[in-house]
C-alpha positions as CSV (number, residue, x, y, z in Angstrom):
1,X,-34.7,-7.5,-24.5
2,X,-32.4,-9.4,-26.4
3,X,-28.8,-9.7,-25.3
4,X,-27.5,-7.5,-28.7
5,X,-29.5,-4.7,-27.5
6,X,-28.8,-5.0,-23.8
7,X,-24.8,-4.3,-24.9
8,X,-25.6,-1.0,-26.2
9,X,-26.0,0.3,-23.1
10,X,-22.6,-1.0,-21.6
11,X,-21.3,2.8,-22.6
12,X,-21.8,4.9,-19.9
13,X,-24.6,7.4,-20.5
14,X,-26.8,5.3,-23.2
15,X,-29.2,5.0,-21.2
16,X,-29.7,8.7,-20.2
17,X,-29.7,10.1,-23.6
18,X,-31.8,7.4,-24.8
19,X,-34.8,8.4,-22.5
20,X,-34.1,12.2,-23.4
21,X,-34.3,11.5,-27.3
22,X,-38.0,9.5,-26.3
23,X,-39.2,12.3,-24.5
24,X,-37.4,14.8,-26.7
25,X,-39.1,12.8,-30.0
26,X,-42.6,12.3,-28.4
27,X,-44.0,15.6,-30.2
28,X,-42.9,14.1,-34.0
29,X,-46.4,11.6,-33.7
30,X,-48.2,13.6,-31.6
31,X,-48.1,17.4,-33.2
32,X,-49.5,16.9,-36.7
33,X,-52.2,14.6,-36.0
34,X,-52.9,16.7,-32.7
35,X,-53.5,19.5,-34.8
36,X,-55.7,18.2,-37.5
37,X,-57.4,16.6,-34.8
38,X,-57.6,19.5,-32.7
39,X,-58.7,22.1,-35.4
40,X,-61.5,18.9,-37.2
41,X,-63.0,19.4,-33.6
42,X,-62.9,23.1,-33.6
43,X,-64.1,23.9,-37.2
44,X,-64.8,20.8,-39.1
45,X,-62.6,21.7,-42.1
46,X,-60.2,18.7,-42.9
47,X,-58.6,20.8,-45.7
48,X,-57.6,24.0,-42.9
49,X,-56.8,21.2,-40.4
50,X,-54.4,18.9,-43.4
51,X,-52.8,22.3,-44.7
52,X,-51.8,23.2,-41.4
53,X,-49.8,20.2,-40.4
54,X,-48.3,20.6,-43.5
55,X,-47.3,23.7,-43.2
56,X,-45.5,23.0,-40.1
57,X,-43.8,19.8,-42.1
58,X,-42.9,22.7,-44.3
59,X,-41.4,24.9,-41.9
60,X,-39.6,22.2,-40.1
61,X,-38.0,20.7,-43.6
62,X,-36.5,24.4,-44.0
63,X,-35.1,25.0,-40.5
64,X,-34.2,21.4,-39.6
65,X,-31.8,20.7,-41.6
66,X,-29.8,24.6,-40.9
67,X,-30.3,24.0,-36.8
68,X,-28.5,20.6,-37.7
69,X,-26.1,22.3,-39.6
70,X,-25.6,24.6,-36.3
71,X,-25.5,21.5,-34.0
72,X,-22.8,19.9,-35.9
73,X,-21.1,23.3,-35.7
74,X,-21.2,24.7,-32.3
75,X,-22.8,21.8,-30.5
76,X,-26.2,20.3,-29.2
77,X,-26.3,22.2,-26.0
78,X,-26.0,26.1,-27.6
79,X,-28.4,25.7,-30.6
80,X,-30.8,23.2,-29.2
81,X,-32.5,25.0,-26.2
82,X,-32.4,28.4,-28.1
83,X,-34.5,26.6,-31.3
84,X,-36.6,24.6,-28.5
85,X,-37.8,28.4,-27.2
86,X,-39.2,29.1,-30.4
87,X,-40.8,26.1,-31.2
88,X,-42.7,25.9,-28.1
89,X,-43.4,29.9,-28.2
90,X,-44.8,29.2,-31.3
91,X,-46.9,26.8,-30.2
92,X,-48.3,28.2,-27.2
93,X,-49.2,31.0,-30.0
94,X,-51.0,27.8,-32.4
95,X,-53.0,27.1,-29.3
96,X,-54.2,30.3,-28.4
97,X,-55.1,31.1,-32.1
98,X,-57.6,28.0,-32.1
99,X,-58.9,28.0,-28.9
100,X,-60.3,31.9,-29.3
101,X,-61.1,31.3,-33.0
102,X,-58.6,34.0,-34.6
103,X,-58.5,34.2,-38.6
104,X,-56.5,31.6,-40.2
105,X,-53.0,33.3,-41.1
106,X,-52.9,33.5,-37.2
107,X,-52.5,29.9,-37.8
108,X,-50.3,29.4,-40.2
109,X,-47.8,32.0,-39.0
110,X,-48.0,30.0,-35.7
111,X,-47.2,26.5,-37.7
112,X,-44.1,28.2,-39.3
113,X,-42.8,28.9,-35.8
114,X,-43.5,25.5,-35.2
115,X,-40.8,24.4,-37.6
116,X,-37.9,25.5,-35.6
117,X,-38.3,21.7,-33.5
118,X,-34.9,20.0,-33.5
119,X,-35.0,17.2,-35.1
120,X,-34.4,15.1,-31.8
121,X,-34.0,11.6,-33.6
122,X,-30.8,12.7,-35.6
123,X,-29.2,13.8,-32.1
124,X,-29.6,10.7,-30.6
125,X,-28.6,8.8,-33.9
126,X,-25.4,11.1,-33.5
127,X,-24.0,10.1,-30.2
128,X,-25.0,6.5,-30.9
129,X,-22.4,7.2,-33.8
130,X,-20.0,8.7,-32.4
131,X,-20.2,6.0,-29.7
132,X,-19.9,2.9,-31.6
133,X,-18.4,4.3,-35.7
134,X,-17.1,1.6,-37.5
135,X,-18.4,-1.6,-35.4
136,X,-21.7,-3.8,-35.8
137,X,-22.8,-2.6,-33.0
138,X,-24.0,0.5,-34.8
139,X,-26.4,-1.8,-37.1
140,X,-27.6,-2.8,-33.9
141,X,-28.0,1.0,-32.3
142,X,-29.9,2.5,-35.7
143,X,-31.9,-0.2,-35.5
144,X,-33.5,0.1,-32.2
145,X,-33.7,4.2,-32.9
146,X,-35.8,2.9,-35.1
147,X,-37.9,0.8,-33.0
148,X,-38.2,4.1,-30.3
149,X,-39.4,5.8,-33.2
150,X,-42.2,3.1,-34.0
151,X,-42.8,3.5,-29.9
152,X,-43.5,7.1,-30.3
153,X,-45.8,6.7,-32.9
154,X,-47.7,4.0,-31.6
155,X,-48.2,5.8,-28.4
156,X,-47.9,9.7,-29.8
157,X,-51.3,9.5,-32.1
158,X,-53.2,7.4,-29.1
159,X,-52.1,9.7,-26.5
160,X,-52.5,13.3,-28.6
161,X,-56.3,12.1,-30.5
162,X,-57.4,10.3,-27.4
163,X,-57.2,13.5,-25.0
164,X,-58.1,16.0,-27.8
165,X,-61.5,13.6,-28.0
166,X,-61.5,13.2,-24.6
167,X,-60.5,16.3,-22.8
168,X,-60.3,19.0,-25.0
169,X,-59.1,19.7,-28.6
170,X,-56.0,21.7,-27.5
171,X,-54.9,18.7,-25.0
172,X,-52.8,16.4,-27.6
173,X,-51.4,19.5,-28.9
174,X,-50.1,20.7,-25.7
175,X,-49.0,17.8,-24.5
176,X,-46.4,17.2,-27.2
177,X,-44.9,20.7,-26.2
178,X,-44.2,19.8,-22.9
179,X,-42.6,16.3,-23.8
180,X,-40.2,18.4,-26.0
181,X,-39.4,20.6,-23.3
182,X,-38.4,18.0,-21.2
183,X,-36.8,15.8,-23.4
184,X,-34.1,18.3,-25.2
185,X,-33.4,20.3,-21.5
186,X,-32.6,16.8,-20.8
187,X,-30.7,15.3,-23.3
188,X,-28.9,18.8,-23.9
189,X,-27.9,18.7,-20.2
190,X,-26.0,15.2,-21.2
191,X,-22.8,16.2,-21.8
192,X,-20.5,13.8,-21.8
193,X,-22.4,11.6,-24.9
194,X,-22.3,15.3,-26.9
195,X,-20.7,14.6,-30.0
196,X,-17.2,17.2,-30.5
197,X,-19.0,20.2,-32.7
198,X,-16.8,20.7,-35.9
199,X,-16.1,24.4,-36.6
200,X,-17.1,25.3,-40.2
201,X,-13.2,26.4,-40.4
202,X,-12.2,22.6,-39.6
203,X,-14.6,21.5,-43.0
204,X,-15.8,24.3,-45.0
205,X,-19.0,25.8,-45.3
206,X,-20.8,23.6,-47.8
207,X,-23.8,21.7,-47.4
208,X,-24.3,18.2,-47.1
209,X,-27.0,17.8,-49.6
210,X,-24.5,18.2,-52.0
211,X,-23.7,14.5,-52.0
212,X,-25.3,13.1,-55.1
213,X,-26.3,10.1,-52.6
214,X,-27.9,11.8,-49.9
215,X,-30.0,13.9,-53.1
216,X,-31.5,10.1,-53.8
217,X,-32.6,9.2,-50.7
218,X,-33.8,12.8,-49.4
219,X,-36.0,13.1,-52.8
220,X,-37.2,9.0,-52.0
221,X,-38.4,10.5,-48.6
222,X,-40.0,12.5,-50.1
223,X,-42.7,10.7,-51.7
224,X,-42.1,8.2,-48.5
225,X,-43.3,10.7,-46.3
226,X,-46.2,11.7,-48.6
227,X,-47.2,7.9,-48.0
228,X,-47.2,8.6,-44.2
229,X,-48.8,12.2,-43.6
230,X,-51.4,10.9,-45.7
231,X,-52.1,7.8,-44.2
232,X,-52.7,9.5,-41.0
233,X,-54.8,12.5,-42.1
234,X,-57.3,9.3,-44.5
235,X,-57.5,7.3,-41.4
236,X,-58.8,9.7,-38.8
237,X,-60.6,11.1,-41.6
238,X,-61.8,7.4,-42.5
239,X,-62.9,6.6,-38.2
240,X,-65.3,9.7,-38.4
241,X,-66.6,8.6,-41.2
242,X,-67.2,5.1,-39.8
243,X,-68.5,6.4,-36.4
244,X,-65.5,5.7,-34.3
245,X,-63.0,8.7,-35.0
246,X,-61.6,7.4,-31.3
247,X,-60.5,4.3,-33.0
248,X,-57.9,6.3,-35.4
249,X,-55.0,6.1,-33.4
250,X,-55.4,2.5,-32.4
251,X,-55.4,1.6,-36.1
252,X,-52.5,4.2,-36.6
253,X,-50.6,2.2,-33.4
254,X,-50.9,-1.0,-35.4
255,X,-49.1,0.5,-38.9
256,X,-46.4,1.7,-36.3
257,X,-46.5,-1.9,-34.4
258,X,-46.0,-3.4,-37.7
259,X,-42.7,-1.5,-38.5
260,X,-41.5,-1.9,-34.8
261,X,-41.7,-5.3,-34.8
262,X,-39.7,-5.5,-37.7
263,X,-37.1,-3.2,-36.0
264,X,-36.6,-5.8,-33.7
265,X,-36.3,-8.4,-35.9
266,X,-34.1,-6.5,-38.6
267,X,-31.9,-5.5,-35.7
268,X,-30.8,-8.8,-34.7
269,X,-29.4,-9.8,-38.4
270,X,-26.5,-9.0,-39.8
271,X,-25.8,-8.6,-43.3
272,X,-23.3,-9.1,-46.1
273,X,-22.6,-7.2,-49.2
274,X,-24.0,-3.7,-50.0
275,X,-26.9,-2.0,-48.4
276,X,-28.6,-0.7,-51.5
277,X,-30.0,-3.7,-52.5
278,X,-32.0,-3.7,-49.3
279,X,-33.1,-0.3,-49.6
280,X,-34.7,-0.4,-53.0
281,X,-36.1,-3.6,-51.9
282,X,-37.9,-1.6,-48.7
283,X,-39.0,1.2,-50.7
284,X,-40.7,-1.2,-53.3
285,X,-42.6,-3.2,-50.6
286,X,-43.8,-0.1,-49.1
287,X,-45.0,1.0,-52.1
288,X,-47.1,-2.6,-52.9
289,X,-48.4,-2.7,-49.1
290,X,-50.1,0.3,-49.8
291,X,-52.6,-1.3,-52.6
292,X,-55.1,-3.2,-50.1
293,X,-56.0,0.3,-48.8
294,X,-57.9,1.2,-51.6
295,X,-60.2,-1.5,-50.7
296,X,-61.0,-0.8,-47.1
297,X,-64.2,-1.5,-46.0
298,X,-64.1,-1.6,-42.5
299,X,-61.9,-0.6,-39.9
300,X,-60.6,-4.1,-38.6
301,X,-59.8,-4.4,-42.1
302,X,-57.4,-1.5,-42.3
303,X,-55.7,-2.4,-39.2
304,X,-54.4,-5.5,-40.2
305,X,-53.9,-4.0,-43.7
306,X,-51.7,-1.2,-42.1
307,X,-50.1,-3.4,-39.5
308,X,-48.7,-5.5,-42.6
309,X,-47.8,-2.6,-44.6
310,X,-46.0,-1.1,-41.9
311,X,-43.3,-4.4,-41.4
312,X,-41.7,-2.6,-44.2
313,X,-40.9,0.5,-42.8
314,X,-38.3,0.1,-39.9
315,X,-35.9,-1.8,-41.7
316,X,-35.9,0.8,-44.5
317,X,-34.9,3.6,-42.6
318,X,-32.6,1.6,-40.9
319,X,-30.9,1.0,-44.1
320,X,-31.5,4.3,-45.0
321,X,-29.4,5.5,-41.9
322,X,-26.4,3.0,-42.9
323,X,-26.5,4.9,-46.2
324,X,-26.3,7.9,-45.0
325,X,-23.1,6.9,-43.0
326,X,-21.5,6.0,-46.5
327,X,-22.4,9.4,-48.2
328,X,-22.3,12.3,-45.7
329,X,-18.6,13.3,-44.3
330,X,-19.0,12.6,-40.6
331,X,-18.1,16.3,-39.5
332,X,-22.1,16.7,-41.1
333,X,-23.7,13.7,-40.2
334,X,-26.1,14.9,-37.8
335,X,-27.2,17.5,-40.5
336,X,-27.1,14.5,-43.4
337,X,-29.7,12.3,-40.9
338,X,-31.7,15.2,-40.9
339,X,-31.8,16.0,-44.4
340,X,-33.1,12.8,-44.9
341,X,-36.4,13.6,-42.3
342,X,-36.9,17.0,-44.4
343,X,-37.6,14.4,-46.6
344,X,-40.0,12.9,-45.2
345,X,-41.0,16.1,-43.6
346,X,-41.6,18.0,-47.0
347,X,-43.5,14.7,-47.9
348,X,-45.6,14.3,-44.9
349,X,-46.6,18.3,-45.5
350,X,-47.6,17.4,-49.5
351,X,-49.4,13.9,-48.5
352,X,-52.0,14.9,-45.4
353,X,-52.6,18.6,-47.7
354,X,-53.5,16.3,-50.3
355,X,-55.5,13.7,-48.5
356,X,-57.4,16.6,-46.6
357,X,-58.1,18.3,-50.3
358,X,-59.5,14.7,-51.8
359,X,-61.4,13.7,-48.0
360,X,-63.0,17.0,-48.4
361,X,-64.1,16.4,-52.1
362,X,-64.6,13.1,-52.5
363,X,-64.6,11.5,-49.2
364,X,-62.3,9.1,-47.1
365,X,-62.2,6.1,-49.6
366,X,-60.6,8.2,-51.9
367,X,-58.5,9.4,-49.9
368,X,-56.3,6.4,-49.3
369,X,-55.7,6.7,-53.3
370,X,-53.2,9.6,-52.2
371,X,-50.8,7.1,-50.9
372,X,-50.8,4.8,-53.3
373,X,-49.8,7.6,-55.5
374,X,-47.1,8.2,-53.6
375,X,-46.0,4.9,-53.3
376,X,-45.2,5.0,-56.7
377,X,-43.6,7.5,-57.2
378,X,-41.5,6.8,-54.1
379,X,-40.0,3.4,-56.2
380,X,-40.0,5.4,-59.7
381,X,-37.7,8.0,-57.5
382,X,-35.5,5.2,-55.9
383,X,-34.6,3.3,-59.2
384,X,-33.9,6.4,-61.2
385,X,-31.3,7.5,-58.8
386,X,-29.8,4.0,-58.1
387,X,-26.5,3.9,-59.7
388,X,-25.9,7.7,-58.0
389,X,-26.5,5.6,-54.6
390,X,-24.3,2.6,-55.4
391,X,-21.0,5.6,-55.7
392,X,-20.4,5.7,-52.2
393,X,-18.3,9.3,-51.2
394,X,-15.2,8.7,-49.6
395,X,-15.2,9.0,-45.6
396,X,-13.5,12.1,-44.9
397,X,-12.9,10.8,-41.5
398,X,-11.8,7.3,-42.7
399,X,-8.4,6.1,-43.9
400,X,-7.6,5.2,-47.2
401,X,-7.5,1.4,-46.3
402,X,-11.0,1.8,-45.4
403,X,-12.2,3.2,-48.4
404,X,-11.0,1.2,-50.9
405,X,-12.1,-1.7,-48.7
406,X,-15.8,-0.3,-49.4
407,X,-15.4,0.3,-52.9
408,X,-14.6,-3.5,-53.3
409,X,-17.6,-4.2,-51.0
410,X,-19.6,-2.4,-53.3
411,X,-18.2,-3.6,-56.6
412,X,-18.3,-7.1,-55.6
């Protein structure tokens, strides 16, 4: 690892709340694909199997953000576990409800309890921020969150498609619950990292989103995410259609690998001038990396297509975390970072219910028309509201020096 990593964890405890927040983030890859593999196997109904991973995007995009909200209230440790119950309740209940064949709204009212999952990644994010504020070595931190995310989702699909093929369609599934389990009892049991909660007396009761900058970037997610839930949901659907529905998540672990690898490198730089820049730059070539799709033909073909197209995704949300920095107050920044993966929740739910709709209609070669789409409109989104993103919002926790120092950075 190179040296600028290996000084992150000089702080006591990095390293312990770093392998939590894996563990604890595991279940983000694996659940949604697990269950549209799991219930493909079962029934054979992409649309059933797309609507209900989105419906648990859905759920999650609505209680995310409120057991952030919590977190930065009263702290990781009291609303973490509680929320973790439910999740994995509901999810025992998902299994159960597919396994013995049970009507459908069994399903989806088992998806919605779903939704109640922490959103692990922000934690994490959190105490890297309240570890190193205001220093490079932030940049640095973001940016290998990022690459643990790439991690999880080159090994999540693998792991969750490859033992609901192998073993049995409830395996991948089930799996991911136990990963969360173990990774919030874990990182919730780290307490010395725990960011200070901020009582809604010390900073009012209003919400984050009301910063007209995080409203940019949470709407970009949006169609963002649409781009990934239905890349997944058109590639598996894509494998079956070629024969090799096995190979899905090897081809999904190279779009992952692509944006890992970029981590890395992204990581390592550093900077000058404004970060916005950047960001419209990363949305725009995710959006272009998502036109060789349409002319898949094989399936070595779309790995290297999606590899490619995935080098632009790491160092977007990297930037987009920076961003978020500049326009949340930091007594709300763990709810902020999560607004930002209802995002890409709410557009992972509308993306793979959309590819399952067109797979099921017109096939798997139309499908990847979805993202394009959605690529699109993701870079339509991001220039409308850029001159909203270039305002940063002062830091409540900052001093007036800093400030003004930012809005020269930005004005220069």
């Amino acid at each position: 690892m190179p040296s600028p990593y290996r000084a992150l964890f000089a702080a006591p405890g990095t390293k312990g709340f770093t392998a939590a927040g894996f563990l604890g983030r595991m279940p983000l890859s694996m659940m949604g694909i697990g269950v549209v593999t799991m219930v493909s196997q079962l029934t054979g109904r992409y649309g059933l199997a797309g609507a209900l991973s989105a419906t648990i995007a859905l759920s999650a995009a609505v209680a995310g953000p409120q057991v952030s909200r919590l977190v930065d209230q009263h702290g990781q440790r009291r609303v973490l576990r509680p929320a973790t119950l439910i999740a994995l309740a509901a999810g025992a209940g998902l299994l159960l409800a597919a396994h013995y064949g049970w009507p459908d709204w069994v399903l989806f009212v088992a998806c919605v309890g779903i939704g109640c999952v922490p959103s692990v990644g922000a934690m994490t994010r959190a105490r890297w921020a309240a570890l190193y504020r205001e220093t490079p070595q932030l940049h640095t931190a973001y940016s290998f969150e990022s690459v643990i995310d790439e991690v999880c989702f080159i090994f999540g699909p693998i792991i969750s498609i490859g033992l609901s093929t192998a073993w049995f369609p409830e395996a991948g599934p089930l799996l991911a619950g136990c990963f969360l389990a173990v990774g919030v009892f874990w990182l919730t049991a780290q307490r010395a990292t725990e960011p200070a909660p901020h009582p809604r007396e010390h900073r009012g009761g209003s919400s984050a989103l009301r910063s007209p900058g995080l409203q940019v970037l949470v709407a970009t997610f949006v169609a963002t995410g649409a781009i990934f839930g239905s890349v997944d949901v058109v590639t598996v659907a894509f494998a079956d259609e070629q024969g090799h529905k096995g190979a899905a998540s090897l081809v999904l672990a190279l779009y992952a690998g692509g944006s890992c690898a970029a981590g890395l490198v992204f990581g390592l730089l550093r900077f000058k001038g404004a970060p916005e820049p950047r960001w419209l730059l990363g949305i725009c070539a995710m959006a272009v990396s998502m036109i060789p799709l349409l002319l898949v033909g094989n399936l070595p073909f779309l790995a290297v297509a999606l590899f490619v197209s995935g080098m632009a995704v790491a160092p977007t949300m990297i930037t987009t975390m920076s961003l978020i920095e500049e326009h949340v107050p930091r007594a709300q920044l763990t709810e902020g970072m999560t607004w930002v993966s209802t995002g890409l929740a709410v557009g992972v739910a509308l993306g793979s219910s959309a590819a399952g709709w067109v797979i099921d209609a017109a096939g798997a070669d139309a499908g990847y028309g979805v993202p394009a789409v959605a690529g699109t409109v993701a870079v339509v989104v991001g220039f409308l509201g850029y001159r909203r993103l270039s305002r940063p919002a002062p830091r409540r926790g900052g001093t007036v020096e800093q400030h003004s120092e930012r809005q020269e950075r930005h004005v220069a």
